[in-house]
C-alpha positions as YAML, in Angstrom:
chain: A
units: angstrom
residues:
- id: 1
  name: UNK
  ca: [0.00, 0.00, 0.00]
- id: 2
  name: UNK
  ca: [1.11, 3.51, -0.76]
- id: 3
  name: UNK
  ca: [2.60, 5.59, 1.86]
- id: 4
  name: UNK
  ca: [0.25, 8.74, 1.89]
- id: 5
  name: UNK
  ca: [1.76, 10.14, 5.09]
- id: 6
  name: UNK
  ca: [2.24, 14.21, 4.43]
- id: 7
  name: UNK
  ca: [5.47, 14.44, 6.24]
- id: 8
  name: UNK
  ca: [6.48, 11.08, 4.04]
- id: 9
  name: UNK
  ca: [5.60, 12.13, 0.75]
- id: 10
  name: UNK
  ca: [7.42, 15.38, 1.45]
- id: 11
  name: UNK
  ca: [10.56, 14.42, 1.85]
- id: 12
  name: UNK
  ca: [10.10, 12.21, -1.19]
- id: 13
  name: UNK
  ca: [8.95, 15.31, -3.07]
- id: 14
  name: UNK
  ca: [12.15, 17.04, -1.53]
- id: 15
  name: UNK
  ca: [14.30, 14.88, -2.52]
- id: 16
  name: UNK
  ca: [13.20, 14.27, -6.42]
- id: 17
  name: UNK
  ca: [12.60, 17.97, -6.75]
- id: 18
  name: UNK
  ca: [17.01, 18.30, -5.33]
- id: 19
  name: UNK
  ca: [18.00, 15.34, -7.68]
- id: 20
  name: UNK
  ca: [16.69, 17.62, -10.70]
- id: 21
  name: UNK
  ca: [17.95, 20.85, -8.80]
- id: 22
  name: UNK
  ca: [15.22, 22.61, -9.02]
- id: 23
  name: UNK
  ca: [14.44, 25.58, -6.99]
- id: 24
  name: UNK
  ca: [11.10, 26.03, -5.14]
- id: 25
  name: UNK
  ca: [10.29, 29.36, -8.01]
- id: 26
  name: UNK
  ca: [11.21, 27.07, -10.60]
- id: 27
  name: UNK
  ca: [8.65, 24.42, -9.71]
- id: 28
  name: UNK
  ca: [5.86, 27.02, -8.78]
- id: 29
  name: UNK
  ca: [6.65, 28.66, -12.04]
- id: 30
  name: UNK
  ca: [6.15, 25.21, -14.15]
- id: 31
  name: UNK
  ca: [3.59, 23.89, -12.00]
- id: 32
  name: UNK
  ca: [1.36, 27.23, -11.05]
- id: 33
  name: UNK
  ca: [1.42, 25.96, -7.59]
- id: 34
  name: UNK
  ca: [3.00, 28.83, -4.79]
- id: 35
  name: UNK
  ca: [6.21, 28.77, -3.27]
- id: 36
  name: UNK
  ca: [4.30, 28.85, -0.04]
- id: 37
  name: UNK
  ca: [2.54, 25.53, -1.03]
- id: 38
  name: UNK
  ca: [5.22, 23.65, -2.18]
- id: 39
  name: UNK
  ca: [7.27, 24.63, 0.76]
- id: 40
  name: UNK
  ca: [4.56, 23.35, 3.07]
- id: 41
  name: UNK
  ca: [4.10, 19.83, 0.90]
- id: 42
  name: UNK
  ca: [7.79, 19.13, 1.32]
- id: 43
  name: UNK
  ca: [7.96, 19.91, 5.26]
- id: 44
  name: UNK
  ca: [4.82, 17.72, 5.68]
- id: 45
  name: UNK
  ca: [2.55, 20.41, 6.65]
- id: 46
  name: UNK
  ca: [0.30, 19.90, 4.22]
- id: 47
  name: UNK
  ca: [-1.43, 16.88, 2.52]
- id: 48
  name: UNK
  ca: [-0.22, 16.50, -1.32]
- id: 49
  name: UNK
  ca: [-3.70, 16.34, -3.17]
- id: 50
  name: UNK
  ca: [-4.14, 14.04, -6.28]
- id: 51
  name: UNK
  ca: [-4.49, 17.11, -8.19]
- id: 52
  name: UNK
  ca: [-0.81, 18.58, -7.03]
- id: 53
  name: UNK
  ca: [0.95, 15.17, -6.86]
- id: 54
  name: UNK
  ca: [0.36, 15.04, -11.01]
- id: 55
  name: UNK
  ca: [1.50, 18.33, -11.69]
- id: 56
  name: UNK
  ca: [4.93, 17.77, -9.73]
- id: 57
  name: UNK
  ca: [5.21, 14.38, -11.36]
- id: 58
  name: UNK
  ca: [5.12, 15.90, -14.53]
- id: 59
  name: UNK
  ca: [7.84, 18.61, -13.75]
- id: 60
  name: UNK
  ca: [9.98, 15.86, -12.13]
- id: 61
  name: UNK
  ca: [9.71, 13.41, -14.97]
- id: 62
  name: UNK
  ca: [8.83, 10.65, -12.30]
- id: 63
  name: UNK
  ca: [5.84, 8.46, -11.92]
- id: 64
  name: UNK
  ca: [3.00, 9.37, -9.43]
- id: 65
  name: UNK
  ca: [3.54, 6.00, -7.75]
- id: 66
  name: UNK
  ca: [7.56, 7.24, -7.22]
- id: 67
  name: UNK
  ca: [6.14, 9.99, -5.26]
- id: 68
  name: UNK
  ca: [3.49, 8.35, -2.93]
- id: 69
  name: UNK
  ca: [5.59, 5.39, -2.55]
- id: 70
  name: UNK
  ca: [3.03, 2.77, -4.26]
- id: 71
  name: UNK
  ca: [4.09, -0.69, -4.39]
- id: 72
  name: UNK
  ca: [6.19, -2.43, -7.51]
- id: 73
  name: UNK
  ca: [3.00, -4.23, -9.25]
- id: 74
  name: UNK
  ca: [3.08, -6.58, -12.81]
- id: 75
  name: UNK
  ca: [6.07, -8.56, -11.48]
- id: 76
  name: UNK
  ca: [5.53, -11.80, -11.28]
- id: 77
  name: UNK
  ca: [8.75, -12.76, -9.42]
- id: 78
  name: UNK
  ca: [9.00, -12.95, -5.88]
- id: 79
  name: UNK
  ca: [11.57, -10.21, -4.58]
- id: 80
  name: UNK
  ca: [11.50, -11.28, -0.41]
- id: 81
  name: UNK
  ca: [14.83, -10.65, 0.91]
- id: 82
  name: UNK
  ca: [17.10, -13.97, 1.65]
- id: 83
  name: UNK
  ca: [17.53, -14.53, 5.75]
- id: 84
  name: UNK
  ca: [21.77, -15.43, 6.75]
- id: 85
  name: UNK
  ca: [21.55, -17.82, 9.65]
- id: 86
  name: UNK
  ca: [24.28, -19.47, 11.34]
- id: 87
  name: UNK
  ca: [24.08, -22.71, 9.72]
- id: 88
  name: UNK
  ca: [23.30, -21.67, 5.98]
- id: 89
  name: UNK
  ca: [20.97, -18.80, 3.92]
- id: 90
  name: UNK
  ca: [17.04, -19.22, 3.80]
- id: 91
  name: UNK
  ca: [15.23, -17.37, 1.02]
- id: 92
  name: UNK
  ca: [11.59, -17.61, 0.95]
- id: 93
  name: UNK
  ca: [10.15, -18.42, -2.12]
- id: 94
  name: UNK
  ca: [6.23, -16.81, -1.27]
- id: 95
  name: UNK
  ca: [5.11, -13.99, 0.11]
- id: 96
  name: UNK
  ca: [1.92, -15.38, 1.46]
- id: 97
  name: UNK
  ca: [0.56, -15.36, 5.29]
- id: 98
  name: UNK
  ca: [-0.86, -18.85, 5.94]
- id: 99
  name: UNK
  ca: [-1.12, -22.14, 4.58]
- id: 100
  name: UNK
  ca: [1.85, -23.65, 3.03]
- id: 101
  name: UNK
  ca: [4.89, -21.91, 2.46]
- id: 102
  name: UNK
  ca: [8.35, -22.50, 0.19]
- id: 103
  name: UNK
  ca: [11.61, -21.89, 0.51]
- id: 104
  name: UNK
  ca: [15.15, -22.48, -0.93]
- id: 105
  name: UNK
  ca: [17.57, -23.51, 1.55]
- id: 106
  name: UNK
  ca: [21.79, -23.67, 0.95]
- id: 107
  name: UNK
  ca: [23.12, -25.27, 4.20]
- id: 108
  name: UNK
  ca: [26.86, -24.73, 5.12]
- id: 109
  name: UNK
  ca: [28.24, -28.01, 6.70]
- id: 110
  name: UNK
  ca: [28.96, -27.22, 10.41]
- id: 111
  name: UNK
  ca: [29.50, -30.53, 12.06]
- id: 112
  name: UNK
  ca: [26.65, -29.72, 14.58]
- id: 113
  name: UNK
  ca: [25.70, -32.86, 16.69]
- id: 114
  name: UNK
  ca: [21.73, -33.69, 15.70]
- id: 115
  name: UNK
  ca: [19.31, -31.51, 17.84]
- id: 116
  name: UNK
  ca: [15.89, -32.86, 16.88]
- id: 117
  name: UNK
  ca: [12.75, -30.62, 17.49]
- id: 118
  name: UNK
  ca: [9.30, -30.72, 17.13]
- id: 119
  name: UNK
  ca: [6.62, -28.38, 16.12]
- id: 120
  name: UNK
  ca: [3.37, -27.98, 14.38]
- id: 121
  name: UNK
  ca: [3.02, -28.54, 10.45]
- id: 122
  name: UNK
  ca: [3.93, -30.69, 7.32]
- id: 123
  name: UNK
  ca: [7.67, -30.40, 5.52]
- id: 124
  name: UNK
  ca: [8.59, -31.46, 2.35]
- id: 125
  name: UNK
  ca: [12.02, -31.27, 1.43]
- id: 126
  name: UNK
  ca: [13.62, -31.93, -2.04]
- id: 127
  name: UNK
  ca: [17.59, -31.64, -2.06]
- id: 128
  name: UNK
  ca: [18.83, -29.88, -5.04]
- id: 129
  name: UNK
  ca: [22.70, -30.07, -4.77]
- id: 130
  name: UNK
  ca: [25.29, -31.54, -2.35]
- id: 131
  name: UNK
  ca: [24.18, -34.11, 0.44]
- id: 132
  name: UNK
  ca: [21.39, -33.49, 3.25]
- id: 133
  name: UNK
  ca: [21.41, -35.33, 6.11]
- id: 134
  name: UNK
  ca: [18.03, -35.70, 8.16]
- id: 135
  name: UNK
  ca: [17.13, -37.08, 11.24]
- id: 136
  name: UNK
  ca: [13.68, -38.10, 11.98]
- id: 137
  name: UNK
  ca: [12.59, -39.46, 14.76]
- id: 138
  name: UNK
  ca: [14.90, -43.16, 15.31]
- id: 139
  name: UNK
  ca: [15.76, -42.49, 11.61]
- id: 140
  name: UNK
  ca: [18.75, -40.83, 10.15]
- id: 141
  name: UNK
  ca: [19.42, -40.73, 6.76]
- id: 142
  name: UNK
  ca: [21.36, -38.86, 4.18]
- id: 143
  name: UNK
  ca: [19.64, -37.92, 0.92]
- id: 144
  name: UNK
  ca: [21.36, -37.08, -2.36]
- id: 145
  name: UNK
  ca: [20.34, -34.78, -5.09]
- id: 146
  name: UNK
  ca: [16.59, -35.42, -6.30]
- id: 147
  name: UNK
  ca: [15.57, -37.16, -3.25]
- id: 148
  name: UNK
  ca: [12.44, -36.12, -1.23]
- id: 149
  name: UNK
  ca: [11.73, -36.33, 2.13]
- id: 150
  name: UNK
  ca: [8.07, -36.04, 3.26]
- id: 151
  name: UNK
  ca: [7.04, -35.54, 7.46]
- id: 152
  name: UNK
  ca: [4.62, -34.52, 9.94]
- id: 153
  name: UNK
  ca: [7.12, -31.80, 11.61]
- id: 154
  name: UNK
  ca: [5.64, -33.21, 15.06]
- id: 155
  name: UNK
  ca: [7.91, -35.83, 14.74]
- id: 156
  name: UNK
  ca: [10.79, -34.60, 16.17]
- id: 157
  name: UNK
  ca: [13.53, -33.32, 13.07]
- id: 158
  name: UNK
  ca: [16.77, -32.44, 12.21]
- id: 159
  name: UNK
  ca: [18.53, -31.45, 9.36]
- id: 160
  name: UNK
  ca: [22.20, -30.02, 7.93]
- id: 161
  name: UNK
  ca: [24.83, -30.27, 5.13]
- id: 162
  name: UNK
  ca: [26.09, -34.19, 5.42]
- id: 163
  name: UNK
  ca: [29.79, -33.74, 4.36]
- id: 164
  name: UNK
  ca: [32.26, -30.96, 3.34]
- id: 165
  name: UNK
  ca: [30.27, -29.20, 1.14]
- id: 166
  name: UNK
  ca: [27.27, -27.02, 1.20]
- id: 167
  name: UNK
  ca: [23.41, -28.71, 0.45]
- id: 168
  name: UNK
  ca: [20.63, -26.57, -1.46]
- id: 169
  name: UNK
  ca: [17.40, -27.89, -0.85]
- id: 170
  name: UNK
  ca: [13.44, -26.73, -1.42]
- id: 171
  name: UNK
  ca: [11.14, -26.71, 1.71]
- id: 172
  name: UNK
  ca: [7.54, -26.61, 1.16]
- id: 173
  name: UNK
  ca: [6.31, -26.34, 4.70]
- id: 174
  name: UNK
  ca: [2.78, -26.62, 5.86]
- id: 175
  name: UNK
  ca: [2.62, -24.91, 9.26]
- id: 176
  name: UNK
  ca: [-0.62, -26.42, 9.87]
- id: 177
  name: UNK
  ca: [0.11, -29.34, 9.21]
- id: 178
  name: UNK
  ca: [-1.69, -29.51, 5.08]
- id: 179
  name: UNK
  ca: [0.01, -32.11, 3.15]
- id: 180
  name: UNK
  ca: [1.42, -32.11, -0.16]
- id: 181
  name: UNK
  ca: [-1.27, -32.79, -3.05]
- id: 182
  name: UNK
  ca: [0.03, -35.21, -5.92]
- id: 183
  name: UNK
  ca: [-2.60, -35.00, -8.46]
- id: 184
  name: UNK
  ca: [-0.56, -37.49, -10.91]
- id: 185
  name: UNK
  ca: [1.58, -40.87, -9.84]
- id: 186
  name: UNK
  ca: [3.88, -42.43, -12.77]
- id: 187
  name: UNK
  ca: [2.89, -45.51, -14.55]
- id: 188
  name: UNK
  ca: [4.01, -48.66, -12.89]
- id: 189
  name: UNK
  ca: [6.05, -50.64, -14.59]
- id: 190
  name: UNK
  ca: [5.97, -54.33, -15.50]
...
């Protein structure tokens, strides 16, 4: 959403209107809008109308959405900032509140000792590159590129690098515990 606070949208207006050093007279000549005015718009003591916020966006060759702030839209690719944790990098891969969620993992090996915890949901993890190894429950296993592990995350879990070398993996986690959906299983073979 668009930030429409006045003292906000000044300093954006500010800021453009320095970047094309212009001076106040200049833009109240272009724009027919008073010194007094604009002065007030960029020190927040005034609310920008719709009306005034097109007229400056025309003199500053800038969009109106530049100036209020508005939100990138049309781009389908999600732009959510990658997390650095101790162990490795987690970049989430939707932007959604609820229900399942995805994310690309790249694990550094550490030669942490298994800490198994549990917690509500549903993981499914696919390993991309290198060597994961996962404990689950009495199990532990490692899995190798193209291997899938699937499990209710109240089991107790663990997971890192297995080896020397960093793993990349997908996590689709459900936090309430929804399960993957396979809608088509291969052909068996006779």
């Amino acid at each position: 959403m668009a930030n429409l606070d006045p003292v906000a949208v000044g300093a954006r207006l500010r800021t453009v209107r320095t970047r094309r050093r212009l001076t106040l007279a200049e833009v109240s000549g272009d724009t027919g809008i008073s010194v007094s005015t604009l002065s007030r718009l960029e020190s927040g003591a005034r609310r920008a109308t719709l009306e005034l916020l097109v007229s400056l966006a025309r003199t500053y060759r800038v969009s109106l959405d530049e100036l209020v702030d508005a939100p990138t839209t049309g781009d389908p690719r999600v732009t959510l900032r990658p997390t650095e944790h101790p162990h490795g990098t987690v970049i989430p891969l939707t932007a959604r509140v609820g229900g399942p969620r995805a994310f690309k993992m790249v694990l550094r090996p550490d030669g942490r000792e298994p800490d198994p915890r549990s917690h509500e949901g549903y993981d499914w993890i696919y390993v991309l590159d290198g060597r994961l190894r996962l404990v689950l429950g009495e199990h532990d296993v490692v899995l190798g590129v193209g291997e899938v592990a699937e499990f209710d995350t109240r089991t107790p879990h663990w997971f890192s690098a297995a080896g020397a070398t960093p793993v990349e993996l997908l996590s689709i986690m459900g936090p309430q515990g929804e399960r993957m959906h396979v809608r088509a299983r291969p052909a068996r073979r006779s």
